[in-house]
C-alpha positions as CSV (number, residue, x, y, z in Angstrom):
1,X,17.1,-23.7,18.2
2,X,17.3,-21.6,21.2
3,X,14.6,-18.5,21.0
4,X,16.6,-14.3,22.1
5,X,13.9,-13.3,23.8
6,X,16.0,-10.3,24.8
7,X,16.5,-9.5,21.3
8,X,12.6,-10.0,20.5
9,X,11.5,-7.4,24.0
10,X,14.2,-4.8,23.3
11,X,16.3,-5.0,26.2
12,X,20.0,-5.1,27.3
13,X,22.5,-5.8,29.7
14,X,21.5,-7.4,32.7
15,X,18.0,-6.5,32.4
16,X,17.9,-8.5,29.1
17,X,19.2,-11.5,31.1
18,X,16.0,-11.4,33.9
19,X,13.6,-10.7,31.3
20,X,14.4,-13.3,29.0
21,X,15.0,-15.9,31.6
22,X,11.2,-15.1,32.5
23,X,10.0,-15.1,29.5
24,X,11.2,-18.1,28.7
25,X,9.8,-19.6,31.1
26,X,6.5,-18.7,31.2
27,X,6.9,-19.1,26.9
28,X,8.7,-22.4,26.0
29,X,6.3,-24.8,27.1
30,X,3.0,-23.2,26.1
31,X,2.0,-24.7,23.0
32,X,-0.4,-21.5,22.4
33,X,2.8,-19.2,21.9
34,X,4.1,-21.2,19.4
35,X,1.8,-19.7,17.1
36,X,2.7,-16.0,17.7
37,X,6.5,-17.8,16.8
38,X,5.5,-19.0,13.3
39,X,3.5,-15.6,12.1
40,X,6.3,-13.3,13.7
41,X,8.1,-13.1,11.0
42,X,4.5,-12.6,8.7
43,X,3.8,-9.1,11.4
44,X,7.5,-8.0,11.0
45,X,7.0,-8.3,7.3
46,X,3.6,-7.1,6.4
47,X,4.3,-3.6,4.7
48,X,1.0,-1.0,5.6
49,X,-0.4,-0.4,8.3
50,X,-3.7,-2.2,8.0
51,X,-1.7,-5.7,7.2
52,X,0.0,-5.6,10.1
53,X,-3.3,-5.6,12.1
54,X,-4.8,-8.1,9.9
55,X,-1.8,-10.2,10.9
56,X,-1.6,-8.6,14.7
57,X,-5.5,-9.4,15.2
58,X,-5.1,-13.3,13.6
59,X,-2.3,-13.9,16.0
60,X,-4.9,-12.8,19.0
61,X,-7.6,-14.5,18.3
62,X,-5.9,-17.4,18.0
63,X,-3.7,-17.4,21.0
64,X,-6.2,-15.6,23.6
65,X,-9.5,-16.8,22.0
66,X,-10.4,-12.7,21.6
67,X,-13.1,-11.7,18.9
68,X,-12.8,-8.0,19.1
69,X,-9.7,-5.8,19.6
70,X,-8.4,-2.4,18.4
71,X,-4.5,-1.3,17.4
72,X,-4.2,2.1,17.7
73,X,-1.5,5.0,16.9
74,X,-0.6,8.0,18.8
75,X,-1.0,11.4,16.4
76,X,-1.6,15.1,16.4
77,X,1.0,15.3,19.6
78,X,0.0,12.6,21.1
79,X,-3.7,14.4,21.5
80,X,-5.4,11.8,19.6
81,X,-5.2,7.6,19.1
82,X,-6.1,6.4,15.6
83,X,-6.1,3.4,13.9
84,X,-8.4,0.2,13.1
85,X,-11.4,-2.0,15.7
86,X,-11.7,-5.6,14.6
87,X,-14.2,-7.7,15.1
88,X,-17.8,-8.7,14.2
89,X,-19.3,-5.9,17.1
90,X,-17.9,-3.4,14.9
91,X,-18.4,-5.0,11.4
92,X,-14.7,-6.9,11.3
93,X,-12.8,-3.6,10.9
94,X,-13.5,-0.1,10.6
95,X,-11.4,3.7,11.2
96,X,-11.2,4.6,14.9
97,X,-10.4,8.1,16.6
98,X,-10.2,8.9,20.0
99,X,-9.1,11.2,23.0
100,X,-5.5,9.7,24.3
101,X,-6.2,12.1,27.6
102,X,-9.0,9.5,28.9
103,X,-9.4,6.3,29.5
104,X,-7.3,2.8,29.8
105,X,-5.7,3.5,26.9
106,X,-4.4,6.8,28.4
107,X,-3.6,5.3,31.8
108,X,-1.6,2.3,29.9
109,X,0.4,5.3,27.7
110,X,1.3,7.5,30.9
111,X,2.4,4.3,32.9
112,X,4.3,2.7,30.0
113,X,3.3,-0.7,30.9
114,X,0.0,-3.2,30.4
115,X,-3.1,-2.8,32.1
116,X,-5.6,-5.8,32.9
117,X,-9.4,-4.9,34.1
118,X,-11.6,-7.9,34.6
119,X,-15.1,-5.5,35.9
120,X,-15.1,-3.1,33.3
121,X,-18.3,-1.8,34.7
122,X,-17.3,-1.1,37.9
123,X,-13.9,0.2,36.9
124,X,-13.4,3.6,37.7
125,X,-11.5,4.5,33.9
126,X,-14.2,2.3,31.8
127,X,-16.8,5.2,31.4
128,X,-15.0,6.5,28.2
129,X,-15.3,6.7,24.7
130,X,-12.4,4.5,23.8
131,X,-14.3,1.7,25.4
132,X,-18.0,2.4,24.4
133,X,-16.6,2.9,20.8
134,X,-15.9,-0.7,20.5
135,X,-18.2,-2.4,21.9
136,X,-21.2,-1.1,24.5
137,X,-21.3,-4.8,27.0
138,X,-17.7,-4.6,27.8
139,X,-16.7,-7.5,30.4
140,X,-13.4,-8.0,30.5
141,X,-10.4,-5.3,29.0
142,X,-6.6,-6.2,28.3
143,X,-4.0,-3.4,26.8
144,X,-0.6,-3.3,26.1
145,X,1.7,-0.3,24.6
146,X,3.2,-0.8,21.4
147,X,6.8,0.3,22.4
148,X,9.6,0.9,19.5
149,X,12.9,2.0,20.8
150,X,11.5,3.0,24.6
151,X,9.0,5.7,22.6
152,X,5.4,4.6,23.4
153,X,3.6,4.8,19.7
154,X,0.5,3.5,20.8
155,X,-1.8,0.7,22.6
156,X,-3.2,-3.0,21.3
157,X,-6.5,-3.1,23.4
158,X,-8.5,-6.5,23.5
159,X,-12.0,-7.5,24.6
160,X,-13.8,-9.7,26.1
161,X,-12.4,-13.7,25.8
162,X,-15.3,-15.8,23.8
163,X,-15.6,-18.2,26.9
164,X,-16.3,-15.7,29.4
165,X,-13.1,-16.0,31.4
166,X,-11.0,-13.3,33.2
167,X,-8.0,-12.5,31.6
168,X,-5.2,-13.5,33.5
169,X,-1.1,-12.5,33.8
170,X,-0.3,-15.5,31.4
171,X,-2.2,-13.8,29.2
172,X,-1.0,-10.0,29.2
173,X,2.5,-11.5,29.0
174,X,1.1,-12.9,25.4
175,X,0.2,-9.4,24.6
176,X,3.2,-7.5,25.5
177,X,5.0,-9.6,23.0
178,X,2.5,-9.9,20.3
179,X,2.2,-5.7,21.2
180,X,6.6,-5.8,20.7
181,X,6.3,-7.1,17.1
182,X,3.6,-5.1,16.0
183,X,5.4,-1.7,17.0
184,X,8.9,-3.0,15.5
185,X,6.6,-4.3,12.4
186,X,5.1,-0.8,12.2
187,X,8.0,1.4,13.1
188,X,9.7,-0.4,9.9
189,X,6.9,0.0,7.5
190,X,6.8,3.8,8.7
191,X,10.6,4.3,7.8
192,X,10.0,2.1,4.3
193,X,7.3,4.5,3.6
194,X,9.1,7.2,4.5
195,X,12.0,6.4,1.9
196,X,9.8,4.7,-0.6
197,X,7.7,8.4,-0.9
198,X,11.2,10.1,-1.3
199,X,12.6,7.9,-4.2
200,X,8.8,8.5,-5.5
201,X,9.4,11.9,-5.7
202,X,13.0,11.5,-7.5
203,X,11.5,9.5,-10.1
204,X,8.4,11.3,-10.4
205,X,10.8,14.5,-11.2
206,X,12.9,12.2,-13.6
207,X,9.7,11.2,-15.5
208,X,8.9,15.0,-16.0
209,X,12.5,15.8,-16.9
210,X,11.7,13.1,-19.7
211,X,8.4,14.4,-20.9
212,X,9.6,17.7,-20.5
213,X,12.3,16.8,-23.5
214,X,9.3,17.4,-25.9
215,X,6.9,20.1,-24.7
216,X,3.9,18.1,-26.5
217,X,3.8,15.6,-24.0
218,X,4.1,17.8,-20.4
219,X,1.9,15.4,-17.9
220,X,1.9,12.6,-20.4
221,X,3.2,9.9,-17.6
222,X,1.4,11.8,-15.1
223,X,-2.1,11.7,-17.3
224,X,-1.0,7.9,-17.6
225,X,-0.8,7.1,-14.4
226,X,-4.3,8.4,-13.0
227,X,-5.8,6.6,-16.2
228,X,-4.0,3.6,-14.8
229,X,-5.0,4.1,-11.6
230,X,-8.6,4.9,-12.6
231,X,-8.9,1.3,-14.4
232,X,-7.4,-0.5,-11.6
233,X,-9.8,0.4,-9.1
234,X,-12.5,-0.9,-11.7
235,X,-10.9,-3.9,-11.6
236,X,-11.3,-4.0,-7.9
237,X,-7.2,-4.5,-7.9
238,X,-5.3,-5.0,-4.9
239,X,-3.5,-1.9,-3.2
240,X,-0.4,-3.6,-3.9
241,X,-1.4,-4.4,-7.5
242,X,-1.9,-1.0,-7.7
243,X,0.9,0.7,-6.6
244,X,2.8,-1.6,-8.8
245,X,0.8,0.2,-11.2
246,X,1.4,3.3,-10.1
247,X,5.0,3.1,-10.1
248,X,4.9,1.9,-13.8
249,X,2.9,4.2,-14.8
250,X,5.5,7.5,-13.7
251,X,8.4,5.0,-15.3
252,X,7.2,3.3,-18.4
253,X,8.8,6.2,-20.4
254,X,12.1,6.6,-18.8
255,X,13.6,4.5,-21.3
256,X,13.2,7.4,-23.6
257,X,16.2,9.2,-22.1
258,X,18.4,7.2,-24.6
259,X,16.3,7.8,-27.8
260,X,17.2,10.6,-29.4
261,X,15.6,14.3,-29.4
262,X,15.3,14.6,-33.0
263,X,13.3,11.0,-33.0
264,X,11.3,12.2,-30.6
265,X,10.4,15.3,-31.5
266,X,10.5,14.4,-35.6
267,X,7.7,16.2,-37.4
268,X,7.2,13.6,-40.1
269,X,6.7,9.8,-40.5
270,X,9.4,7.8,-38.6
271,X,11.8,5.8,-40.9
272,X,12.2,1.8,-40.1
273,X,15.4,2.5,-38.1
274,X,14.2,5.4,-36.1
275,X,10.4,2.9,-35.3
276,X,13.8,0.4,-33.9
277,X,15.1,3.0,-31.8
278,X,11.6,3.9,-30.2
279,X,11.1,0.0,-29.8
280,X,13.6,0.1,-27.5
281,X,12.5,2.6,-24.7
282,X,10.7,-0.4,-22.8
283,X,14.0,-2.2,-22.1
284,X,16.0,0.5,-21.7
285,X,13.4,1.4,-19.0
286,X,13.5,-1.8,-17.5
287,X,17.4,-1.8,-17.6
288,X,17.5,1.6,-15.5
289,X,15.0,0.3,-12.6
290,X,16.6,-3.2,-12.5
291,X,18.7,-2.8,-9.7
292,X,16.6,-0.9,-7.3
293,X,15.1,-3.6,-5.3
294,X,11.2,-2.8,-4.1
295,X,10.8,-1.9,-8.2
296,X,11.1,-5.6,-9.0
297,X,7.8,-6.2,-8.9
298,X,7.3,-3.2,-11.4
299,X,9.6,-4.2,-13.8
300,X,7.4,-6.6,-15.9
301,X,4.5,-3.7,-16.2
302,X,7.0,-1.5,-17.8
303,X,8.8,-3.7,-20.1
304,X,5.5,-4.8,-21.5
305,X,3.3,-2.2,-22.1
306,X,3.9,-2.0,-25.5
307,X,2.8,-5.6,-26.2
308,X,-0.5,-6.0,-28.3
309,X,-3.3,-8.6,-27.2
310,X,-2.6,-10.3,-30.5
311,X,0.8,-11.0,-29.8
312,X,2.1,-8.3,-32.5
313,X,3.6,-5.6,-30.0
314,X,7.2,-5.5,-28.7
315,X,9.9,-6.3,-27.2
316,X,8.8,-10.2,-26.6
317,X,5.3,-10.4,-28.7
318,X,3.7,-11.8,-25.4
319,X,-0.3,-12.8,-26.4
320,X,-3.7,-12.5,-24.1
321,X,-3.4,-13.1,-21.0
322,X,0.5,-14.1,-20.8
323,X,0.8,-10.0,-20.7
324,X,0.4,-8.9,-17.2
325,X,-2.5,-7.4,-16.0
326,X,-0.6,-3.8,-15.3
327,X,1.2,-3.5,-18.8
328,X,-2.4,-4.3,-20.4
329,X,-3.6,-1.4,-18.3
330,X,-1.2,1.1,-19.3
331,X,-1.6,0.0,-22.9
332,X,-5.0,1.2,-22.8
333,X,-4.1,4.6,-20.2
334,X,-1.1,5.5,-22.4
335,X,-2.9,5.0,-25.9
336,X,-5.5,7.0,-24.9
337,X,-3.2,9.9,-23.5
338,X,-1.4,9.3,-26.5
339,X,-4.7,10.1,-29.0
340,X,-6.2,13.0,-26.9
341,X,-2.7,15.0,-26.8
342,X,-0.9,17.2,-29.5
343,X,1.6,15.5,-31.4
344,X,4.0,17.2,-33.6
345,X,2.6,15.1,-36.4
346,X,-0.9,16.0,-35.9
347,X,-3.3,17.6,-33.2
348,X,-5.3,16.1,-30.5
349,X,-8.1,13.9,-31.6
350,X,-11.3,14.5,-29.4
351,X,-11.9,12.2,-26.9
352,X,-15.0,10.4,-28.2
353,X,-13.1,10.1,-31.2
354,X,-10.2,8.3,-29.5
355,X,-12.8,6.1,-27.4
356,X,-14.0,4.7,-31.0
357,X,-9.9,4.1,-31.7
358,X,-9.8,2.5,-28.3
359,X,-13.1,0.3,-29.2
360,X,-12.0,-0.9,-32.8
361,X,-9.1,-2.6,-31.6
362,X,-10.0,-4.8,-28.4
363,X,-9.4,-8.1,-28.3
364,X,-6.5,-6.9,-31.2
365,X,-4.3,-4.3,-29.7
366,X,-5.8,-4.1,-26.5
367,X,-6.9,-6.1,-23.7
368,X,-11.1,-6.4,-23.6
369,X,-11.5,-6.8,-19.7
370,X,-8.8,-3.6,-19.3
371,X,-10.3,-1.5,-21.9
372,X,-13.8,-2.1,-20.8
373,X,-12.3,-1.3,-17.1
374,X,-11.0,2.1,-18.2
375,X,-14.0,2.9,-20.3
376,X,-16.7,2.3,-16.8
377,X,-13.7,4.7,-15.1
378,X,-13.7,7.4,-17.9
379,X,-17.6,8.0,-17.3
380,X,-17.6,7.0,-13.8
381,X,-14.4,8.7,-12.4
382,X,-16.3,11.9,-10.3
383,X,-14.2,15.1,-11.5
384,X,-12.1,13.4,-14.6
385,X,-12.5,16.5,-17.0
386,X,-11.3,19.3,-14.7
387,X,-8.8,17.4,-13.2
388,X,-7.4,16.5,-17.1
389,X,-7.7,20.1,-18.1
390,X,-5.1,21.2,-15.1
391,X,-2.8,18.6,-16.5
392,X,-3.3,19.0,-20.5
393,X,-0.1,21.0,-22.3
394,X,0.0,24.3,-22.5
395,X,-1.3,26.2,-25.5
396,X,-3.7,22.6,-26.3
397,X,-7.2,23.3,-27.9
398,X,-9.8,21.9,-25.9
399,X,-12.6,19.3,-27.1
């Protein structure tokens, strides 16, 4: 199939046609670009920031036989470029931020187009910090703008090819499109954040208008989540496994907007049929996030985290390890919360107390590997106590 270039350089009319008739032609028969072709799609997909230089940096090292580079935003006004190094010189990746009023960086921003220097040394813009940052026995420099909708968002700069050669034109014309993707890929995952953070904030004020239909439990699914979030990073979880957890954690009690206040709220022992109607929060939960689409991978989390290690919870009496990793870890998060808050059919128990709870039944009701997680977090955690006191109801004695 026949490759747009003009679609993949964003540009139109009759400048589309010139600049895709060259790029073709420098492209088609270089058996080098055909790897940028096959992870496109992997750049214009990756969702933060630091994937899509993961993915950006692969592509380069591949295709221009580069160790080191460095993809960098413009921020604070364009007063500042910040963003990741890569490569072993600077211990495969680490946080960079420098000047964009100095440098090749700046001179490749205020000319809008790529920049090659081949005697960094004796260049009259290498003497800067954006260079000796990366790596102090510069040779050779190459740096393209990352250019989303004709608004310069900041530079790819690479050093240094690993057989000493100059760079040459074939070359930069590699890197402007590699530098293309990257700002489309990163333009997107802005605007997905941007939209993911508000419907964060709508369900994060739906979960409080849920725990706020019984004053005992203000901050429960807040409390939850940090417990959650606490035992993930024990685990040494993904940050993809633990937003997923995250997101379960503010909606694992949504459900409970169908369950009746004076269930809820009910002073005294529940009767079989009422225990039925709490049973089915976790699907009715599940049921209300089902058809919002980046949730999906959510969904299982919060339909499961009433299941028991011993297969005797609910809805499906999963067993062990068949329960996924996130319900298992806001069983343990949202028992806890659970014991150390008021209920209306008894007061807080103190937490050492519920720790002994939490100990008695692993392996039966709870996942060892999570509870042992959340335990090494509860004692390890720098500020857990005054941070839980901020969040405990109102009118709650302390223990």
């Amino acid at each position: 199939m026949k490759t747009d270039w003009s679609s993949l350089i964003d540009v139109t009319g009759t400048e589309s046609k010139i600049c895709g008739n060259v790029v073709e032609s420098i492209f088609d028969k270089d058996q080098k670009f055909q790897s940028v072709l096959s992870v496109r799609d992997g750049i214009s997909l990756a969702y933060e920031f630091e994937e899509i230089v993961e993915q950006v940096v692969e592509i380069i090292r591949h295709t221009l036989g580069i160790a080191e580079s460095a993809v960098v935003l413009l921020e604070n006004d364009q007063q500042e470029l910040t963003g990741l190094a890569c490569g072993p010189a600077v211990g495969v990746q680490r946080q960079i931020r420098v000047s964009a009023k100095s440098g090749i960086a700046s001179w490749v921003i205020r000319h809008a187009k790529p920049l090659i220097v081949n005697d960094a040394i004796g260049y009259p813009l290498s003497n800067n910090e954006f260079c000796n940052d990366i790596r102090p026995s510069i040779r050779s420099i190459m740096c393209a703008p990352l250019i989303s909708h004709r608004r310069i968002i900041g530079v790819i700069e690479v050093f240094n090819k690993l057989n000493g050669d100059n760079f040459k034109e074939h070359d930069v014309n590699i890197l402007v499109h590699i530098a293309n993707t990257a700002a489309m890929a990163i333009e997107n995952s802005r605007s997905q954040r941007s939209v993911i953070e508000e419907v964060k904030t709508t369900i994060q004020a739906l979960a409080a208008a849920i725990d706020a239909k019984d004053p005992y439990t203000r901050g429960h699914s807040q409390r939850v989540v940090q417990y959650a979030l606490m035992s993930g990073r024990s685990l040494s979880l993904s940050r993809m496994e633990l937003e997923i957890i995250e997101y379960a954690g503010i909606l694992h009690d949504i459900g409970k907007i169908g369950i009746p206040d004076a269930i809820l709220s009910k002073r005294g022992a529940l009767t079989a049929e009422e225990y039925e109607e709490i049973r089915k929060h976790p699907v009715i939960s599940t049921n209300i996030i089902k058809d919002i689409p980046f949730l999906k991978p959510v969904r299982e989390s919060v339909l499961h985290h009433h299941e028991k290690y011993n297969g005797s919870g609910y809805p499906d009496g999963l067993i062990g390890e068949d329960i996924p990793m996130g319900a298992r870890v806001l069983a343990v998060a949202d028992a806890f919360d659970a014991m150390t808050s008021d209920r209306p059919y008894r007061i807080a128990l103190p937490e050492h107390h519920a720790i002994i709870e939490l100990r008695k039944y692993s392996g039966k009701q709870f996942c060892p590997v999570a509870l042992e997680a959340f335990l090494f977090a509860l004692e390890t955690e720098p500020g857990f106590y005054e941070w839980r006191s901020r969040t405990e109801p109102l009118g709650r004695p302390a223990h």
